[in-house]
RODO-2510 file (C-alpha; in nm, 4 decimals, decimal comma):
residues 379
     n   res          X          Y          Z
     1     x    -0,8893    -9,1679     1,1734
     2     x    -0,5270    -9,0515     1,3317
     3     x    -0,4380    -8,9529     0,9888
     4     x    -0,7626    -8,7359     0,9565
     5     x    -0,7562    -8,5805     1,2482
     6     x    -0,3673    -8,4932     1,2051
     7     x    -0,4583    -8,3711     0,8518
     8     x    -0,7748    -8,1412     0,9946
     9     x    -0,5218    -8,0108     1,2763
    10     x    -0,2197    -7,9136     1,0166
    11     x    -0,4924    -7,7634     0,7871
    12     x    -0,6237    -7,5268     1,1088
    13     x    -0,2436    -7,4561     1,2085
    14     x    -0,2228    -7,3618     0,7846
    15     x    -0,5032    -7,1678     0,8461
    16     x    -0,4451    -6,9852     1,1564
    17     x    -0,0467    -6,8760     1,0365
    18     x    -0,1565    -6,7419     0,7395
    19     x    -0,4698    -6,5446     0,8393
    20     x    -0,2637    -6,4399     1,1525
    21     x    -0,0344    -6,2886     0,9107
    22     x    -0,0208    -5,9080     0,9697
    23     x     0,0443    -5,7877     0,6349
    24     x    -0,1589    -5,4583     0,6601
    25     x     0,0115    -5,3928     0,9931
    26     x     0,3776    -5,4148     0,8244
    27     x     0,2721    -5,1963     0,5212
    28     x     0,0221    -4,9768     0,7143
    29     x     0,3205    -4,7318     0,8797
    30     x     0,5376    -4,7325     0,6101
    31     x     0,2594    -4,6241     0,3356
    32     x     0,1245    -4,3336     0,5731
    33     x     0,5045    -4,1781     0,5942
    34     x     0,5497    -4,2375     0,2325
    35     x     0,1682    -4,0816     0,1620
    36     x     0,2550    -3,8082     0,3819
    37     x     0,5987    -3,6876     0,2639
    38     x     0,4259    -3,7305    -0,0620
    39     x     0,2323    -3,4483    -0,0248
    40     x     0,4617    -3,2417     0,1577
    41     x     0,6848    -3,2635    -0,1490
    42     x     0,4107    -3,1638    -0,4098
    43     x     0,4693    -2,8123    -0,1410
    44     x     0,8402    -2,7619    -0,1844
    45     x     0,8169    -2,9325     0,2479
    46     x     1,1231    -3,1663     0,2207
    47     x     1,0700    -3,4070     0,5142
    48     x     1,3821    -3,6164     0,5681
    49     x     1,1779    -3,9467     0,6755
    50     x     0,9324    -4,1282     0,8798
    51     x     1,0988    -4,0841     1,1653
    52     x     1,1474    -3,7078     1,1166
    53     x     0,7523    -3,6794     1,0746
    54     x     0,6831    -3,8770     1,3662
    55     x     0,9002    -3,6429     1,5514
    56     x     0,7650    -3,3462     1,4092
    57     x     0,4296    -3,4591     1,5225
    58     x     0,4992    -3,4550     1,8661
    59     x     0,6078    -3,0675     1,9160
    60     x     0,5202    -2,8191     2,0943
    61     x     0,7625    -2,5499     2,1132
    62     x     0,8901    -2,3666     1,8151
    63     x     1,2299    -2,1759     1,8257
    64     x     1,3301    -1,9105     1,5901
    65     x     1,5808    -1,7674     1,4908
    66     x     1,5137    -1,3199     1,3597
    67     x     1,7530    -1,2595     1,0603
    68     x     1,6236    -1,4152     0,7469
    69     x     1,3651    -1,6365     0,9427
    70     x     1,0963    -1,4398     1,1522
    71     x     1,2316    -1,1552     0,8275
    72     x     1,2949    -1,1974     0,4957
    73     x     1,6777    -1,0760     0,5056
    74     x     1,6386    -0,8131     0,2618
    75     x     1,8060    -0,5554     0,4837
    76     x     1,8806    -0,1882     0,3397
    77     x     2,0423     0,0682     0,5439
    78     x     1,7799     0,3197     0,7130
    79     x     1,9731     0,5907     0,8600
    80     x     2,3465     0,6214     0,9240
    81     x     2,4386     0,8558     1,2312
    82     x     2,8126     0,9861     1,1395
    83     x     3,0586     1,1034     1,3845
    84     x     3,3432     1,1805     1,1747
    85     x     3,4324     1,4164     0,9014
    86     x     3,5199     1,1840     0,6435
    87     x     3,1391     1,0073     0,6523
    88     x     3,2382     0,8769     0,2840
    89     x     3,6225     0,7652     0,3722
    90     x     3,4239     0,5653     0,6639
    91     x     3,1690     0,3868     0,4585
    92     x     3,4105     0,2973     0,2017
    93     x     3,5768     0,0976     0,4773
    94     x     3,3378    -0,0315     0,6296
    95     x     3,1820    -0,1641     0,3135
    96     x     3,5214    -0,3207     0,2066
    97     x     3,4864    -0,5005     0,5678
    98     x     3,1435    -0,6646     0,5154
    99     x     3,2816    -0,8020     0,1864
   100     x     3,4631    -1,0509     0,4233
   101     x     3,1108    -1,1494     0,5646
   102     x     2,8114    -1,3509     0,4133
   103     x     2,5546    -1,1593     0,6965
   104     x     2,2528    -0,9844     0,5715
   105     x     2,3333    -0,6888     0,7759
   106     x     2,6985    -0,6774     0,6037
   107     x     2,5277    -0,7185     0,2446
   108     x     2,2945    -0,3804     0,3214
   109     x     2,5792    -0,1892     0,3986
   110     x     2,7954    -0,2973     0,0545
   111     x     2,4293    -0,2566    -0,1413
   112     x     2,4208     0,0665     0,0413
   113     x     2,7727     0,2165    -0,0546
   114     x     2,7494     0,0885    -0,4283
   115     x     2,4425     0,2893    -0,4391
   116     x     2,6601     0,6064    -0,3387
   117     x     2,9154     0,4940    -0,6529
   118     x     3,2020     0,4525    -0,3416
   119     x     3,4495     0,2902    -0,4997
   120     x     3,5798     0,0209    -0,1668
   121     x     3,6467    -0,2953    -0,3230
   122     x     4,0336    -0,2268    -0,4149
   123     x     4,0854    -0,1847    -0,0597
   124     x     4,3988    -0,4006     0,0896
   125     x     4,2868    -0,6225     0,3410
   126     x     4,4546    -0,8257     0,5949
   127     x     4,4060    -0,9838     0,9311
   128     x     4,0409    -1,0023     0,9164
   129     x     3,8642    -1,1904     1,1750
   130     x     3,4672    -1,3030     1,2493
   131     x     3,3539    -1,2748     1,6067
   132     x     3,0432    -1,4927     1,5945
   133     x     2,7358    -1,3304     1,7418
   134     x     2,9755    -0,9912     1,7688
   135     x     3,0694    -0,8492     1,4224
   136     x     3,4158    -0,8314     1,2058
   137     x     3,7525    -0,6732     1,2107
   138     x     4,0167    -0,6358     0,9905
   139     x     4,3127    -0,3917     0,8915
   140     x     4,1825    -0,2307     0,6073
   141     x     4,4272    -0,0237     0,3709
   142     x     4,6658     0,0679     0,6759
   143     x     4,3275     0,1478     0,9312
   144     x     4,2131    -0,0791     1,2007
   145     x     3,8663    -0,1276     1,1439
   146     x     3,5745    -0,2990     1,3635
   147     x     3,1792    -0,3188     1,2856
   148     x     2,9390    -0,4925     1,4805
   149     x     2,7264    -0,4895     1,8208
   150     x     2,7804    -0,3463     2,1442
   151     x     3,0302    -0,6547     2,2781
   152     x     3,2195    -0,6590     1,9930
   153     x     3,2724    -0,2360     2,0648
   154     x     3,3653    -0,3345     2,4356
   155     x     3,6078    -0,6013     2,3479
   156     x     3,8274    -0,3770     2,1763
   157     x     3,7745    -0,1596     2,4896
   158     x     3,5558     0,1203     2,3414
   159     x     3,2712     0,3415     2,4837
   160     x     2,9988     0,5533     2,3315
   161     x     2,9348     0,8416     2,3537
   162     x     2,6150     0,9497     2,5637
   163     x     2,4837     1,1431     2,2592
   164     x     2,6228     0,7836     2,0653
   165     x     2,4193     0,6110     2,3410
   166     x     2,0817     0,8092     2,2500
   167     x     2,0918     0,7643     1,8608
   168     x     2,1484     0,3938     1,9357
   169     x     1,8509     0,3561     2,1577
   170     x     1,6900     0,5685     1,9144
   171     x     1,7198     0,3458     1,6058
   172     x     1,6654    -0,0019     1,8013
   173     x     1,3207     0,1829     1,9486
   174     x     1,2317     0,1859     1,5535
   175     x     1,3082    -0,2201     1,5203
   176     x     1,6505    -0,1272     1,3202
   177     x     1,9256    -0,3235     1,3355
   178     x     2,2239    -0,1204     1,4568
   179     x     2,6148    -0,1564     1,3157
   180     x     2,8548    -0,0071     1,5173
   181     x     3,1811     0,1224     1,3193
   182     x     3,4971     0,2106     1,5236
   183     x     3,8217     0,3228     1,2676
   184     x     4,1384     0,3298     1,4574
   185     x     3,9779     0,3091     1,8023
   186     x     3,7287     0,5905     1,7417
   187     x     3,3647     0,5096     1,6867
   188     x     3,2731     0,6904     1,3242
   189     x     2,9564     0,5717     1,2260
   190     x     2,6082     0,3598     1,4079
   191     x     2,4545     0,2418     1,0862
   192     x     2,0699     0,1663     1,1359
   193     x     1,9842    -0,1463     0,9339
   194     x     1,6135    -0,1992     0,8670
   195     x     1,4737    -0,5444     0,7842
   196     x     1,1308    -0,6167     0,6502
   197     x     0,9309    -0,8652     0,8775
   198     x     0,7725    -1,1446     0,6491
   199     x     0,3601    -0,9570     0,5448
   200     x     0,2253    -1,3418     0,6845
   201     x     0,4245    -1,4598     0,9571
   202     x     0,1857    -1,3145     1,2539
   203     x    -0,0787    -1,4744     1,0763
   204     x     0,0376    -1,8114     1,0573
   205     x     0,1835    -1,7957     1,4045
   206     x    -0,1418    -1,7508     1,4999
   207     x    -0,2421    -2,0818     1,3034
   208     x     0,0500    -2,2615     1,4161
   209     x    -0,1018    -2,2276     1,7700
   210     x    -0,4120    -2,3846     1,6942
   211     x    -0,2886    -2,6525     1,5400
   212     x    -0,1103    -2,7507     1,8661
   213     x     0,1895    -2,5135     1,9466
   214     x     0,2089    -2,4307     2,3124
   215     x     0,5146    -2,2119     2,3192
   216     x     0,6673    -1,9713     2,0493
   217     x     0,9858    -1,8543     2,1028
   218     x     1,2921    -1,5802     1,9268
   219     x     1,6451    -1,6571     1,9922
   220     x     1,8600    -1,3702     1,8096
   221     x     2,1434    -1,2470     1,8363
   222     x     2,0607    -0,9184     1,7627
   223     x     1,9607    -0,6298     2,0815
   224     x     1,7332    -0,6848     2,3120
   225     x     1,5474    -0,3459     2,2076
   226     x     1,4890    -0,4660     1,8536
   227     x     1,3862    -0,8229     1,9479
   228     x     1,0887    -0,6837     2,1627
   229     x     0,9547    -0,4709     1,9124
   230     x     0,9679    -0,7847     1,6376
   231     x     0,8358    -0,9914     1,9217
   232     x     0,5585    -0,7896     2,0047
   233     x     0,4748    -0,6966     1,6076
   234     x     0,4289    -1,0844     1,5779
   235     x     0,3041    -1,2026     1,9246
   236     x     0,5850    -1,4128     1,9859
   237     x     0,5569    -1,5384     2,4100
   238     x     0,9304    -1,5672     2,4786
   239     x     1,2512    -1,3466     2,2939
   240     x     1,6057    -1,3964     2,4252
   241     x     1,8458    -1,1382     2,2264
   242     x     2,1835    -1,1014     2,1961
   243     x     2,2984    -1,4465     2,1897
   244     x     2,6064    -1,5732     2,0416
   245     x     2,5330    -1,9733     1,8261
   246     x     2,6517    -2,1422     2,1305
   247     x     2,4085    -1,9870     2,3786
   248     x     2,1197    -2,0331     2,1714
   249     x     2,1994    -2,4354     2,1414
   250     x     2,2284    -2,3735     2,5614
   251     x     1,8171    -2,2371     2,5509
   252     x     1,7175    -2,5131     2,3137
   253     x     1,8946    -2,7943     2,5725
   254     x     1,6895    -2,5865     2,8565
   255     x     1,3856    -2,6354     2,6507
   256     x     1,4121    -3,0089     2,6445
   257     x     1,5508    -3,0603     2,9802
   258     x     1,2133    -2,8887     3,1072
   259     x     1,0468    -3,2330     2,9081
   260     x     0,9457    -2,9833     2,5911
   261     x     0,9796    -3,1590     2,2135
   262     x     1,1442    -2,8459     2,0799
   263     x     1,1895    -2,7543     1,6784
   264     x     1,4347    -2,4805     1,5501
   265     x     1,4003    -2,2744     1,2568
   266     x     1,5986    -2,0727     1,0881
   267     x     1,8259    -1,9853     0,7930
   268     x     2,2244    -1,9008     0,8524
   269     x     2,5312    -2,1006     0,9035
   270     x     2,5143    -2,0102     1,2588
   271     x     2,2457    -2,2197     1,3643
   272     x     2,3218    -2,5280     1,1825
   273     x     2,4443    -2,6105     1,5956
   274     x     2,0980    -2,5132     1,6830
   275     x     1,9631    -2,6634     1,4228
   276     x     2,1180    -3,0071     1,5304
   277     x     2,0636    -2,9619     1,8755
   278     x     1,6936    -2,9622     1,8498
   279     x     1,4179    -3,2498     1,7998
   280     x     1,3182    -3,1586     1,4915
   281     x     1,5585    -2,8885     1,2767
   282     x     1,3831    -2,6896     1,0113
   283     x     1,5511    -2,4952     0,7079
   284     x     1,4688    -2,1892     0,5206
   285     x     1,5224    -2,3087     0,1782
   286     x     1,6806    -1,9926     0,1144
   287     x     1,9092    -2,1124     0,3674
   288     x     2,3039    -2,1891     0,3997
   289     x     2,3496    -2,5263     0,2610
   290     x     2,5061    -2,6135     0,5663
   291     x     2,1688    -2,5100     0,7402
   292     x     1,9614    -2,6874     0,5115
   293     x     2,2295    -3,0242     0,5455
   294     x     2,1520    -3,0296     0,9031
   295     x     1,8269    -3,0164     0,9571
   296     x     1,5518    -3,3056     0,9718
   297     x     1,2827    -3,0437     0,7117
   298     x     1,3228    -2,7758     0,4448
   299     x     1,0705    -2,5336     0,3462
   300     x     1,1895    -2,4647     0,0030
   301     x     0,9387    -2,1889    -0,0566
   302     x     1,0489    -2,0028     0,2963
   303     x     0,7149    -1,9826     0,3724
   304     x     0,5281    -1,9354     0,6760
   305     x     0,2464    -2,0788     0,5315
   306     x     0,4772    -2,4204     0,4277
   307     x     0,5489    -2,4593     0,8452
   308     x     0,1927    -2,4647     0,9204
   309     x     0,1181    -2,6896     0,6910
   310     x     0,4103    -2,9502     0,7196
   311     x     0,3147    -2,9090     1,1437
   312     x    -0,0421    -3,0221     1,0644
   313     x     0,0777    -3,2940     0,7974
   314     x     0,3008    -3,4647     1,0597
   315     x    -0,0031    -3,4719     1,2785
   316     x    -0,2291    -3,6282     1,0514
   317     x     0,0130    -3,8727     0,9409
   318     x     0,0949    -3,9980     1,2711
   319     x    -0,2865    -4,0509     1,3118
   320     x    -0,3305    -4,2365     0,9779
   321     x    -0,0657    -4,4409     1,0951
   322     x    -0,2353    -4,5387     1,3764
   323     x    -0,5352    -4,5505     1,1892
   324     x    -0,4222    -4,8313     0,9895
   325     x    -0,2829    -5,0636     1,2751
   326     x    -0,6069    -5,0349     1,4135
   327     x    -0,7041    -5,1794     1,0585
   328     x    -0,4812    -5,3805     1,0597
   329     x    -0,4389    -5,5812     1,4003
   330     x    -0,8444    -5,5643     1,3688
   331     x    -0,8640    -5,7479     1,0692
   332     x    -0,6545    -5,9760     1,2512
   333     x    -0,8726    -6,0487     1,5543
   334     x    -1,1704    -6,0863     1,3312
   335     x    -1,0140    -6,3155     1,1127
   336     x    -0,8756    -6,5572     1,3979
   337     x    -1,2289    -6,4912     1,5736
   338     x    -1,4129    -6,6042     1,2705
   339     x    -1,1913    -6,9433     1,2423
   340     x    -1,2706    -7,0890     1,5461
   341     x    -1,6304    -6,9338     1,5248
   342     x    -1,6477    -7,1957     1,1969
   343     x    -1,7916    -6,8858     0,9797
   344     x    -1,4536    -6,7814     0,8233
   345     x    -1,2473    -7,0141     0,6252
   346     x    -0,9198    -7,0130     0,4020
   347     x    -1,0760    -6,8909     0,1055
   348     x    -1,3032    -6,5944     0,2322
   349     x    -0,9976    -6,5566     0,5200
   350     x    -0,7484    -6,4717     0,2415
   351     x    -1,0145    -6,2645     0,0773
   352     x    -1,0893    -5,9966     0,3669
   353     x    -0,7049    -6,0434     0,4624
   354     x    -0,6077    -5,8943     0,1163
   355     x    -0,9029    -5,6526     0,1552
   356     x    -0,7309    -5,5088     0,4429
   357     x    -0,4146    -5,4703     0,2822
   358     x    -0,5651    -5,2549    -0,0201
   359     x    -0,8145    -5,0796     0,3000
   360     x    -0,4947    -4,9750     0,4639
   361     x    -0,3046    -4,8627     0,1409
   362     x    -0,6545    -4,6402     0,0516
   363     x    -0,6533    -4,4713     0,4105
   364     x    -0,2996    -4,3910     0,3306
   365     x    -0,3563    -4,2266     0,0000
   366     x    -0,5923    -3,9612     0,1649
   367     x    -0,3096    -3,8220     0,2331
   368     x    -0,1866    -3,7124    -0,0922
   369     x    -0,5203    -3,5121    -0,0753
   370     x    -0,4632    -3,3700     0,2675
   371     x    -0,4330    -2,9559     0,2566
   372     x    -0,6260    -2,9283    -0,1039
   373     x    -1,0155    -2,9145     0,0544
   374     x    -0,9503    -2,5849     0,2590
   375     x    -0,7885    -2,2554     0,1642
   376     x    -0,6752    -2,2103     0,5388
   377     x    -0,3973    -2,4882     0,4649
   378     x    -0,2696    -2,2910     0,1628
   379     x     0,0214    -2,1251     0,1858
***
């Protein structure tokens, strides 16, 4: 009888450890991430783990950067306002400059002048130096020559003009980007430096909110004129301008110290700090390498549509992950329930135990399908 009942009591303890098992709770997470980066793959959305989707769930304030972000970075030169009488002798300079520099506004300029058949690239150069968030200088073929913003003209201890002054307001009114040239200490040329705003980013700003984005906000570090009128062409609630790559990592650490889950986006070497900095960094996949190195997602399509839907992925991953520990731990409690209850046993235990393993791994796989059933997810 001792032996019986010690044999019933090791058969129950059997019993209970291996229907107590939680197999669909140790697969269920990992199965939803894998599900959901799945599909954000199949999209050109590179998502750089579980934990970066998890993240990315959570956010709900959405920082980006102007230049090659918010715009697609295919600058061309609008209108150049000349003060000097060698307009060509200037450009050819100031071309040969922005050689030296990988910025889209530099790369409109040299398009610009090659267009014009000036001949700039033999140009000697020497002692060139990048001011981020300010512009470049250099001593170009025996000239001193500067081109960039306003702080980069005071630095070298230079004023406009008040008729300078007015074509300067003039162009940022118009949403131009504005190049300041200086030659030897003299302002020559303000070179007006249109860029096209992406045709479907107020759109799918506008989407991004409803799926759960409080807060939209442009850092940039180009004037303040400029950002406004992009801002208000695109409805964007907050724009900080003329920011060097330090001060914009200083209004993402604001962001979070206020108790906000903040994500960055953007393209350019410069905010691979920013993009760091942030909860959740996000790359233009016509990005810097060193951008799209640092941060936690790539959209390797660029597109506005691709952030929308990787934001609403993350969000219904995170809830098919939960959906499956309630699976699981359910199971669980039913199983243990129905042993002592006397209507569940080893067999039919193991049965519905391996049920909810496959249950768990089929909830997960709806993923792979998530996005297809409505056009509005389509970017």
């Amino acid at each position: 009888m001792l032996v019986g009942l010690i044999s019933r009591d090791f058969h129950l303890a059997i019993t209970v450890l291996v229907l107590g098992c939680p197999g669909a709770l140790v697969i269920g997470a990992p199965v939803s991430n894998v599900a959901g980066i799945g599909n954000g793959a199949k999209r050109g959305i590179l998502v750089k783990g579980g934990e970066a989707m998890d993240t990315f769930a959570k956010i709900d304030t959405f920082v980006f950067d102007k230049t090659g972000t918010l715009t697609k970075g295919t600058t061309a030169v609008s209108t150049i306002k000349n003060y000097t009488e060698n307009e060509g002798d200037s450009l050819a300079l100031v071309a040969r400059l922005e050689t030296l520099s990988d910025h889209p506004l530099g790369r409109a300029v040299i398009h610009y002048a090659q267009e014009k058949d000036i001949d700039f690239q033999q140009l000697a150069v020497k002692d060139n130096q990048t001011i981020k968030g300010q512009g470049i200088t250099a001593e170009i073929d025996g000239h001193a020559v500067c081109a960039g913003n306003t702080k980069l003209i005071a630095a070298h201890k230079l004023s406009l003009t008040p008729k300078q002054v007015q074509d300067l307001h003039q162009l940022q009114q118009t949403g131009s980007s504005v190049i300041i040239v200086a030659i030897d200490k003299k302002i020559t040329q303000i070179i007006g430096v249109s860029d096209v705003i992406r045709p479907e980013v107020a759109e799918q700003l506008a989407k991004l909110k409803q799926a759960g984005a409080k807060q939209l906000v442009m850092l940039t570090g180009d004037n303040q004129m400029t950002a406004d009128y992009v801002a208000d062409m695109l409805g964007i609630d907050e724009v900080h301008a003329e920011l060097l790559p330090d001060e914009k990592v200083q209004f993402v650490k604001k962001y979070q110290e206020q108790g906000l889950h903040v994500a960055f986006i953007g393209d350019g070497i410069n905010d691979s700090p920013s993009l760091a900095a942030a909860d959740i960094g996000i790359a233009m996949g016509s990005g810097t390498d060193v951008a799209i190195e640092t941060s936690d997602v790539v959209l390797m399509q660029s597109s506005f549509g691709s952030l929308v839907h990787a934001y609403r992925l993350a969000k219904k991953t995170v809830l098919n992950t939960r959906e499956n520990v309630v699976i699981a731990i359910g199971v669980v409690l039913f199983l243990l329930i129905g042993l002592f209850a006397g209507f569940i046993y080893m067999a039919s235990g193991m049965f519905v135990h391996e049920a909810s393993i496959l249950i768990v791994i089929f909830n997960a796989m709806r993923l792979l399908y998530f996005g297809h059933e409505s056009k509005e997810e389509k970017s």
